[in-house]
C-alpha positions as CSV (number, residue, x, y, z in Angstrom):
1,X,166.4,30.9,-93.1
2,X,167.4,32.5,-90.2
3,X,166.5,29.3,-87.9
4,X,169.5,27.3,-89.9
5,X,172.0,30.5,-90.1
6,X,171.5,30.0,-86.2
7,X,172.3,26.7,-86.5
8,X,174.9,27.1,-88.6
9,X,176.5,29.8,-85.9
10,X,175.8,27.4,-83.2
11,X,177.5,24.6,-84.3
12,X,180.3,26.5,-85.9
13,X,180.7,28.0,-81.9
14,X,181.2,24.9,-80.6
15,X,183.6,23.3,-83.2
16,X,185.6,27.0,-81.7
17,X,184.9,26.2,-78.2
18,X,186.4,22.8,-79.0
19,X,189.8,23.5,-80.8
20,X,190.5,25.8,-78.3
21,X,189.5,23.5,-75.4
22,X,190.1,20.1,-76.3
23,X,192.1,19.6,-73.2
24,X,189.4,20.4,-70.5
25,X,187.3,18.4,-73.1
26,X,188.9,15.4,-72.5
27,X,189.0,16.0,-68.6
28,X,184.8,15.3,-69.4
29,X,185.9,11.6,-70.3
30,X,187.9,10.9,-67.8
31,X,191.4,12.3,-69.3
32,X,193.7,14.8,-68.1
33,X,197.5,14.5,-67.7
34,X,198.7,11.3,-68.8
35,X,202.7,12.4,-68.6
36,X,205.0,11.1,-66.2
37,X,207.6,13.6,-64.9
38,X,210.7,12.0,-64.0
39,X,211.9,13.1,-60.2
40,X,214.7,15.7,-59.8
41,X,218.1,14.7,-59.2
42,X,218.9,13.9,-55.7
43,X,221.6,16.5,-54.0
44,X,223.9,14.9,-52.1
45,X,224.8,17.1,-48.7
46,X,226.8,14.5,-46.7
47,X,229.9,13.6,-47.0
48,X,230.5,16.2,-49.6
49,X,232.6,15.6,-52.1
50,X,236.1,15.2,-51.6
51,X,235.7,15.4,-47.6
52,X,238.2,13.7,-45.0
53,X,236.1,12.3,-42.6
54,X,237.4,11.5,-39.0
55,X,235.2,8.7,-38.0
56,X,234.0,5.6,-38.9
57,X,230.4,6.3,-38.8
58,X,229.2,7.9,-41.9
59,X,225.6,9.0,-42.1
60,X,224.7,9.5,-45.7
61,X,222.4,12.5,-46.2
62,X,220.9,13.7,-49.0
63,X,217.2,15.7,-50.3
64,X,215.3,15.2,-53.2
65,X,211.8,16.2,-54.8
66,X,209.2,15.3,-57.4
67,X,207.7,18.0,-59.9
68,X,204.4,15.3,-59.6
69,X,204.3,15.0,-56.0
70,X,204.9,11.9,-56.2
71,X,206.1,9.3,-53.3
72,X,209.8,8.5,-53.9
73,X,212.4,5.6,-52.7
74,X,216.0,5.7,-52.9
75,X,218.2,3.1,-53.9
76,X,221.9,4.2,-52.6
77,X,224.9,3.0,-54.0
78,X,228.5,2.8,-52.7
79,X,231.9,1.2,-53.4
80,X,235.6,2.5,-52.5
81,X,237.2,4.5,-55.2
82,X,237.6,2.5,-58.3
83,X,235.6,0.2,-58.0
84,X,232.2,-0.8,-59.2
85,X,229.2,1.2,-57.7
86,X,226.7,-1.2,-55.8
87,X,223.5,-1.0,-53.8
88,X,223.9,-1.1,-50.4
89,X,219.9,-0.5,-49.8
90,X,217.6,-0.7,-51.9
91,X,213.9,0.9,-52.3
92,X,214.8,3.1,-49.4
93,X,212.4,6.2,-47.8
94,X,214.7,7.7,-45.8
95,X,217.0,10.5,-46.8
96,X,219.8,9.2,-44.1
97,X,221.7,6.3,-44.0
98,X,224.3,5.5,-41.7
99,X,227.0,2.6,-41.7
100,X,230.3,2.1,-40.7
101,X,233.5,1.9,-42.8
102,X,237.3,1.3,-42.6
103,X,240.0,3.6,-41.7
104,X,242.2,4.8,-44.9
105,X,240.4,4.1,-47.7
106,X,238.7,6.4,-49.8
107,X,234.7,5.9,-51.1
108,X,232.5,7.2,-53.7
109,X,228.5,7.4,-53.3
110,X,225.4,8.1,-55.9
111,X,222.0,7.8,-55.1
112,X,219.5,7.2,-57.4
113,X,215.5,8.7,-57.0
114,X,212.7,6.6,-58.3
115,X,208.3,7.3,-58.1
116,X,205.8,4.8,-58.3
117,X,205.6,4.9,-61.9
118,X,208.9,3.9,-62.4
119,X,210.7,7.0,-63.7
120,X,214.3,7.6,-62.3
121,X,216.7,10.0,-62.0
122,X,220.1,9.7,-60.4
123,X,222.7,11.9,-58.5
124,X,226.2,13.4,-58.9
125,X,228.7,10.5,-57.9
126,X,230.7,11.9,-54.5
127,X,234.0,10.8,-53.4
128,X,235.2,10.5,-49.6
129,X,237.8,9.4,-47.4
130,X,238.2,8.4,-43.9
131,X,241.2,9.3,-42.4
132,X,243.9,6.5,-41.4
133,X,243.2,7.0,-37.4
134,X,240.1,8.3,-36.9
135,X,238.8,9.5,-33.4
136,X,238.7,6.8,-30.9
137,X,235.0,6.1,-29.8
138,X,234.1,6.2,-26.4
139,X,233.3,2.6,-24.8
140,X,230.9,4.5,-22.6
141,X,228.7,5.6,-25.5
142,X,227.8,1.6,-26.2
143,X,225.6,-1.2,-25.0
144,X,226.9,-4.5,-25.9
145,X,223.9,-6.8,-25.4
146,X,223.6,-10.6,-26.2
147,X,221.4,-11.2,-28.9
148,X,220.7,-14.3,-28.9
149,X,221.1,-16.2,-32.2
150,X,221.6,-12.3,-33.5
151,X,225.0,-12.6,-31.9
152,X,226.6,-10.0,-30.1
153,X,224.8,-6.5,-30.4
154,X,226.1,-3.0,-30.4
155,X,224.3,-0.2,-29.6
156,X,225.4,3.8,-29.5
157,X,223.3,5.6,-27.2
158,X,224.6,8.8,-28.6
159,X,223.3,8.1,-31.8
160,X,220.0,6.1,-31.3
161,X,218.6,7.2,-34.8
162,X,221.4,8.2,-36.6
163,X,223.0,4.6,-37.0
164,X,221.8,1.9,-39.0
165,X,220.7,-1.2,-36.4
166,X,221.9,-3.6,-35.7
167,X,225.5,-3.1,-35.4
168,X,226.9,-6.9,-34.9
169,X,229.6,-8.9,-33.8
170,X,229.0,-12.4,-35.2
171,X,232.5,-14.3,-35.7
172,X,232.7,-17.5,-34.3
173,X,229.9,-16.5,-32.0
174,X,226.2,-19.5,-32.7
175,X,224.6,-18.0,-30.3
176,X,224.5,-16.0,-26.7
177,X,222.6,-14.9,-23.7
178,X,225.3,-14.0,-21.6
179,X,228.7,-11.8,-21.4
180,X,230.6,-9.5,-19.4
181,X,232.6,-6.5,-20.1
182,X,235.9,-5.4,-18.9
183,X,238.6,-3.4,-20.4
184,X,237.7,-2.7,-23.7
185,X,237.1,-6.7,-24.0
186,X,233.7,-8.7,-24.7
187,X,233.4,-11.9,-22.5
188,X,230.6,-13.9,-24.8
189,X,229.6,-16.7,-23.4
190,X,228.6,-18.8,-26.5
191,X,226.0,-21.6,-26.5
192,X,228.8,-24.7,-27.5
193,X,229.8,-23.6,-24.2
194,X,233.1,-21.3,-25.4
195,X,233.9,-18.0,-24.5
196,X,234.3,-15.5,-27.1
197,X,236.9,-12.8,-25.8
198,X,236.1,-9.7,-28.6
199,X,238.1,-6.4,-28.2
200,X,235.4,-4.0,-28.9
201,X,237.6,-1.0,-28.5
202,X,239.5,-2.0,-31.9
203,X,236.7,-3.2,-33.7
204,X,234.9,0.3,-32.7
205,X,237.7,1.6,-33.6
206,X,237.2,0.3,-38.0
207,X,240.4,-2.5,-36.8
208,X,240.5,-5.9,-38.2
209,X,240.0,-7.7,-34.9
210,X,240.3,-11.4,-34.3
211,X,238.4,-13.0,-31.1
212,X,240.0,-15.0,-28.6
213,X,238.5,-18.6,-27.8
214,X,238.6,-19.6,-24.6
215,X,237.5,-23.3,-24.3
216,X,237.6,-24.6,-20.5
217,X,236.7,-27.9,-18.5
218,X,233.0,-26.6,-17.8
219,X,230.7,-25.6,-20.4
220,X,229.8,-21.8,-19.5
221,X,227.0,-20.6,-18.9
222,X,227.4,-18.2,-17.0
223,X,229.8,-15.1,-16.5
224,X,231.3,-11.9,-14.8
225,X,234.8,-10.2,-14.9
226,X,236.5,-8.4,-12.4
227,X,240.5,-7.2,-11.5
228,X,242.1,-8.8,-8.1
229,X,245.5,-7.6,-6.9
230,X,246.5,-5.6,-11.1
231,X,245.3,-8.8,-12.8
232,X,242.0,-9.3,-14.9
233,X,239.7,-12.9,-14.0
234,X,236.4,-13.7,-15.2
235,X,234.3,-16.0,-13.2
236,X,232.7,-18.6,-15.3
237,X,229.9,-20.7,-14.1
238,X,229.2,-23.8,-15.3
239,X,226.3,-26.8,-14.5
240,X,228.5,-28.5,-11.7
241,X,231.0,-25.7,-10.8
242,X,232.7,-22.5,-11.2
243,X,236.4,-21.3,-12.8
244,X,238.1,-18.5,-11.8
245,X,240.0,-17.4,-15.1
246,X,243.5,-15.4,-15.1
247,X,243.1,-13.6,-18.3
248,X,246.4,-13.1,-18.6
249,X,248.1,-16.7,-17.2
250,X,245.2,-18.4,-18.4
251,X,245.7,-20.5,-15.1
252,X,242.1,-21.7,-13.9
253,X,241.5,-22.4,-10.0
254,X,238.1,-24.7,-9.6
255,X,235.1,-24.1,-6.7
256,X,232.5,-26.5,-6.4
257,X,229.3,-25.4,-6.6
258,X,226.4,-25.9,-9.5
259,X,223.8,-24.0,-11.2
260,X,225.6,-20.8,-10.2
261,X,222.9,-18.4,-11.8
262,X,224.0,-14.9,-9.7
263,X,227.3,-13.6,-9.5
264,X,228.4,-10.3,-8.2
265,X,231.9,-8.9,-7.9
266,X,233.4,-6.0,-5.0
267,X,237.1,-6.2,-5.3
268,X,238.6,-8.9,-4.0
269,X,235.1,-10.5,-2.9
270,X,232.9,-12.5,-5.0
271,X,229.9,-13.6,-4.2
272,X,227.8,-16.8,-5.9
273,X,224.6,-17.7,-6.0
274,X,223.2,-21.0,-6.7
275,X,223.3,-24.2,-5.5
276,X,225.7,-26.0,-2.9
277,X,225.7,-29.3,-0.4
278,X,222.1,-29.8,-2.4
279,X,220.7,-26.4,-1.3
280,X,220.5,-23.2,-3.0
281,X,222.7,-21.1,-1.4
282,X,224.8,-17.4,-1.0
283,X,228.4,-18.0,-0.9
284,X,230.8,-14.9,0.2
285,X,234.5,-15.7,-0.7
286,X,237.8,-13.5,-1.0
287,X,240.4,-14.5,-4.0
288,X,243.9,-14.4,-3.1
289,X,247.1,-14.7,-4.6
290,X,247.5,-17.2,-8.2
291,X,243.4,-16.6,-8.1
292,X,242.8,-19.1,-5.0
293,X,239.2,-18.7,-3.4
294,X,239.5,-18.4,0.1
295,X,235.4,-19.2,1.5
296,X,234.3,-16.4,4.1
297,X,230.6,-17.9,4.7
298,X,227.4,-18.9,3.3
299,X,223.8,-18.5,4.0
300,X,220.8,-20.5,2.3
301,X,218.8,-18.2,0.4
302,X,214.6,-18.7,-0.6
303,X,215.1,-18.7,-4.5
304,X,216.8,-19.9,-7.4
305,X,219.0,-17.2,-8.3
306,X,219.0,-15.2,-11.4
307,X,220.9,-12.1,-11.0
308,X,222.6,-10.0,-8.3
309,X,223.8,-6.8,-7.3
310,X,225.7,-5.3,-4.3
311,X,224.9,-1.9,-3.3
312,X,225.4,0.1,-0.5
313,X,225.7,-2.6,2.8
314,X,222.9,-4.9,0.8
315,X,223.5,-8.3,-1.4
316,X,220.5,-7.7,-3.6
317,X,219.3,-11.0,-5.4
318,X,216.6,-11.4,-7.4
319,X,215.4,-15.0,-7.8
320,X,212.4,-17.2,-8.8
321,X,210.1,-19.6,-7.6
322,X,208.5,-21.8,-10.8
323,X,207.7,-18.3,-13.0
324,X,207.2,-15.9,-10.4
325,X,210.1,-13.6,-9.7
326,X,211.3,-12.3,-5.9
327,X,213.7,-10.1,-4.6
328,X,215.6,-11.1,-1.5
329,X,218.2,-8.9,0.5
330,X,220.9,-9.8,2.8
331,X,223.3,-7.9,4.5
332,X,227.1,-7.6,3.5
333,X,228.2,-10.0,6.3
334,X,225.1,-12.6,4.9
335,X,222.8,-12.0,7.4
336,X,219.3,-12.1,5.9
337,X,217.6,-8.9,5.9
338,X,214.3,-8.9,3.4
339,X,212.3,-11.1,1.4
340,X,209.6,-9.5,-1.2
341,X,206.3,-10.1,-2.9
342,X,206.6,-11.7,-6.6
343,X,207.3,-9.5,-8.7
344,X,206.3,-10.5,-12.3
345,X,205.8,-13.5,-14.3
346,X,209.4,-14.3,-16.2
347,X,210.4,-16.1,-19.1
348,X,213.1,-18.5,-19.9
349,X,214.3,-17.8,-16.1
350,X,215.8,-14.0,-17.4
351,X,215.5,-10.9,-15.7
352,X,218.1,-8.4,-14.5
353,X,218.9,-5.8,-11.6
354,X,221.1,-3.0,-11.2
355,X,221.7,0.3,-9.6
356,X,222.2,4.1,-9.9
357,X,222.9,6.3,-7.5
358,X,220.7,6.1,-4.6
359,X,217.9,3.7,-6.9
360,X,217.5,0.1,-7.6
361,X,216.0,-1.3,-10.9
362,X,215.1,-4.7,-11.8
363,X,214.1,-6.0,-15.4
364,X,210.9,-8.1,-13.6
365,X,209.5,-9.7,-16.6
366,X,206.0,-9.0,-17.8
367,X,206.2,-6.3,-15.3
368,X,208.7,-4.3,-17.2
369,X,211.6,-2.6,-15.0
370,X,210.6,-1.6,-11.3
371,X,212.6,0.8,-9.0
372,X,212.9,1.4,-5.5
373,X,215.2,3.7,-3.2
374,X,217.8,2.0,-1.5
375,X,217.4,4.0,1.5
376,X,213.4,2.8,1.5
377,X,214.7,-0.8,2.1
378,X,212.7,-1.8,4.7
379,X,213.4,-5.1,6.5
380,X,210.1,-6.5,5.4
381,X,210.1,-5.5,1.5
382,X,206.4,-5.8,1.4
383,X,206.8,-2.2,3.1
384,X,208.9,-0.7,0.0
385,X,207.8,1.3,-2.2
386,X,208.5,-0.6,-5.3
387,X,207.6,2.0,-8.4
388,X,205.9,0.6,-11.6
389,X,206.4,1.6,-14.8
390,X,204.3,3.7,-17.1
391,X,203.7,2.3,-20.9
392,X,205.3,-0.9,-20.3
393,X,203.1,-3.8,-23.1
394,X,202.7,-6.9,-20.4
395,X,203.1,-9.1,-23.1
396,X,206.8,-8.8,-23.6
397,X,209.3,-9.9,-21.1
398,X,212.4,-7.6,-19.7
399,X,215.2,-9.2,-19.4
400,X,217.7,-6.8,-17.9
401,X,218.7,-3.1,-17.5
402,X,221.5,-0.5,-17.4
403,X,221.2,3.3,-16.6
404,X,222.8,5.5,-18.1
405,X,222.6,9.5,-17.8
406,X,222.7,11.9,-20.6
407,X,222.6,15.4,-20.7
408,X,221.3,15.6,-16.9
409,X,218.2,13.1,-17.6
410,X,218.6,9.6,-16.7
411,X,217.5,6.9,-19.2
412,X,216.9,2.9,-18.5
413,X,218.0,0.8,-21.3
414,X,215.7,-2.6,-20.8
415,X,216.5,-5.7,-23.1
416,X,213.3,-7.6,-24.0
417,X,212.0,-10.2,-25.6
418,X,210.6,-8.2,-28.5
419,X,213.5,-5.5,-28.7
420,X,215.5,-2.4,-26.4
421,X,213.2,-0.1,-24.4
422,X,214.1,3.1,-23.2
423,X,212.5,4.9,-20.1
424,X,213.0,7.8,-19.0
425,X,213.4,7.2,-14.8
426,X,214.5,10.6,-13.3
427,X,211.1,9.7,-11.6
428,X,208.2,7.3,-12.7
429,X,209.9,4.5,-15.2
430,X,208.3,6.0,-18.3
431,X,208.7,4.6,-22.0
432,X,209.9,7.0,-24.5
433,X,210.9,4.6,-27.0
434,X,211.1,1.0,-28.2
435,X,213.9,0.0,-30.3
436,X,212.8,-2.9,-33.0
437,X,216.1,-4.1,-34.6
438,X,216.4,-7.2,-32.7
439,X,214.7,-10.1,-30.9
440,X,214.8,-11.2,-28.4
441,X,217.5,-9.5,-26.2
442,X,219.4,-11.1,-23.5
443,X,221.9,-9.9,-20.9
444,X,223.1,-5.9,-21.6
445,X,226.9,-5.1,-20.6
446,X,228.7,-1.7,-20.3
447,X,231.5,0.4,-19.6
């Protein structure tokens, strides 16, 4: 008897141990919590509601969490006022945003939170306004780079990671490797052989801006811009010779010379590089009065050009021979003054050079971007230290550069064939960063 009131006890224990447990119970077969928690509403921090903003460039911030833990997206919506809300990015992991939006009109914004499991939750909607003339930006701030069939592309140094990439120009624009810069104005050279002539300074500015078409007798393929005498030309090269363009007249004076794949611009001197009388040749010539070219010399030179610089008493051309790339030197009066060792392996016969200060850098290809002292120019450059870069991937191809200083360090932007480096070259041309909105990237223009 007492065996089965011990039993009884027993059993009775566990039926106890099981009412009050039948949680961790089911945790034995594999159960547990089986509820979904919805994510908390997103805040919204920026705009706030019912702000004046005095830009153009809006970065959307906001912060949310997830009583499970659990991995969130966004999907962030945005019309102007009185309209329909609509997505504008979808599935988003970022809590920032930024885009670009017009001058006097007024916005509202919601964002809505969502897990893995599928449970939403969604934000306050926010209204904001950006005032009718916002600050002006500052043309310095921006790359303009061609990009290819990706059109013209803008870039803000100031705000590498802030904006939303890329920031285009596409109208009437098929495709481009090549363009200038000059006075607020885009030169584009466009593959049907047009030049697009974009006013970046209103379009940066949220203005409705309509590009100029200049169609000529050549098919560009080439170009640089310059002001002679308080009047604004661009140089456009074509396969059999080279315009001088007034801007403003729109008067064209002609120069014979083909394949013109250099050009370089000191005041009322231009220089050409390419080829001339069946040679490839350096041709120095002033332009006078209505945009006449008045020819000062030439000089054969060792390469076929594919960019130039002038700095200091130095014509600095950088050139190729099949896919090997070279640097030559010649003195301001033509006289030849240095020849180098290749350089790198290039592709679709691009690469770039250009100068800060007392250095030289050149977009060399599969070699990345090399520098050099212009005061180490010696007459055989074999003897130069040429300095090569640290974390460059010798896959890829640079294609040209531009320097630009910021808060006391100096910074290489390098256009690529698989997107925009930046180095860091106060010393050794070291990669801090690759930039992978684009590719490939062509020739980079600036203020």
């Amino acid at each position: 008897m007492r065996k089965l009131s011990y039993i009884l006890l027993s059993i009775t224990g566990l039926i106890a141990l099981f009412l009050q447990g039948c949680t961790g119970i089911s945790d034995w077969f594999g159960g547990g919590q089986t509820t979904n928690r919805a994510p908390d509403k997103p805040s919204l921090i920026n705009p706030s509601d019912n702000q004046t903003l005095n830009t153009m460039y809006v970065e959307f911030e906001w912060t949310c969490s997830d009583p499970d833990k659990d991995t969130l997206t966004y999907d962030l919506y945005l019309s102007e006022q009185g309209q329909p809300l609509d997505v504008i990015e979808e599935n988003y992991s970022l809590t920032k945003y930024s885009t670009v939006l017009e001058p006097g009109k007024s916005y509202q914004w919601k964002v809505v939170a969502k897990d893995l499991k599928g449970a939403t939750s969604s934000s306050k909607i926010y209204t904001f306004s950006i005032s009718q003339s916002p600050t002006s930006p500052n043309l310095y701030d921006f790359l303009y780079i061609s990009g290819g069939t990706s059109k013209l592309v803008i870039y803000d140094i100031n705000q590498p990671n802030a904006l939303r990439y890329p920031i285009r120009y596409e109208e009437d624009i098929n495709s481009t490797k090549e363009l200038a810069f000059l006075d607020g104005w885009a030169y584009v050279v466009d593959s049907s052989g047009d030049i697009i002539c974009v006013n970046l300074k209103d379009y940066l500015s949220g203005k409705q801006t309509q590009p100029n078409i200049i169609s000529l007798a050549i098919n560009a393929k080439r170009v640089d811009a310059g002001s002679f005498n308080g009047s604004n030309y661009l140089i456009v090269a074509g396969d059999e010779r080279v315009l001088v363009y007034n801007i403003a007249t729109e008067s064209t004076q002609p120069y014979d010379m083909s394949s013109v794949g250099a050009i370089a611009i000191n005041q009322d001197t231009i220089y050409l590089a390419g080829v001339k009388d069946e040679k490839l040749k350096l041709v120095k010539m002033s332009i006078e009065s209505q945009g006449f070219l008045n020819h000062q010399g030439e000089v054969e030179i060792n390469y076929t050009p594919v960019d130039m610089i002038l700095k200091d008493d130095y014509i600095l051309i950088i050139g190729r021979d099949s896919d090997q790339l070279y640097l030559e030197a010649y003195r301001n009066d033509l006289t030849p003054y240095a020849t180098s060792v290749a350089l790198g392996e290039i592709a679709e016969n691009f690469a770039g050079i250009t100068a800060y200060d007392d250095k030289v850098f050149v977009a060399a290809g599969n070699s990345g971007i090399l520098c050099f002292n212009v005061d180490d120019l010696a007459g055989n450059l074999e003897e130069t230290e040429i300095i090569f870069p640290i974390g460059w991937n010798t896959s890829a191809y640079a294609h040209d550069v531009v320097i630009r200083e910021l808060s006391g360090a100096l910074y290489a932007y390098v256009s690529a064939s698989d997107g925009l480096y930046v180095f860091d070259v106060d010393d050794i041309p070291q990669k801090i960063s690759k930039v992978d909105f684009v590719s490939p990237l062509y020739r980079i223009s600036a203020q």
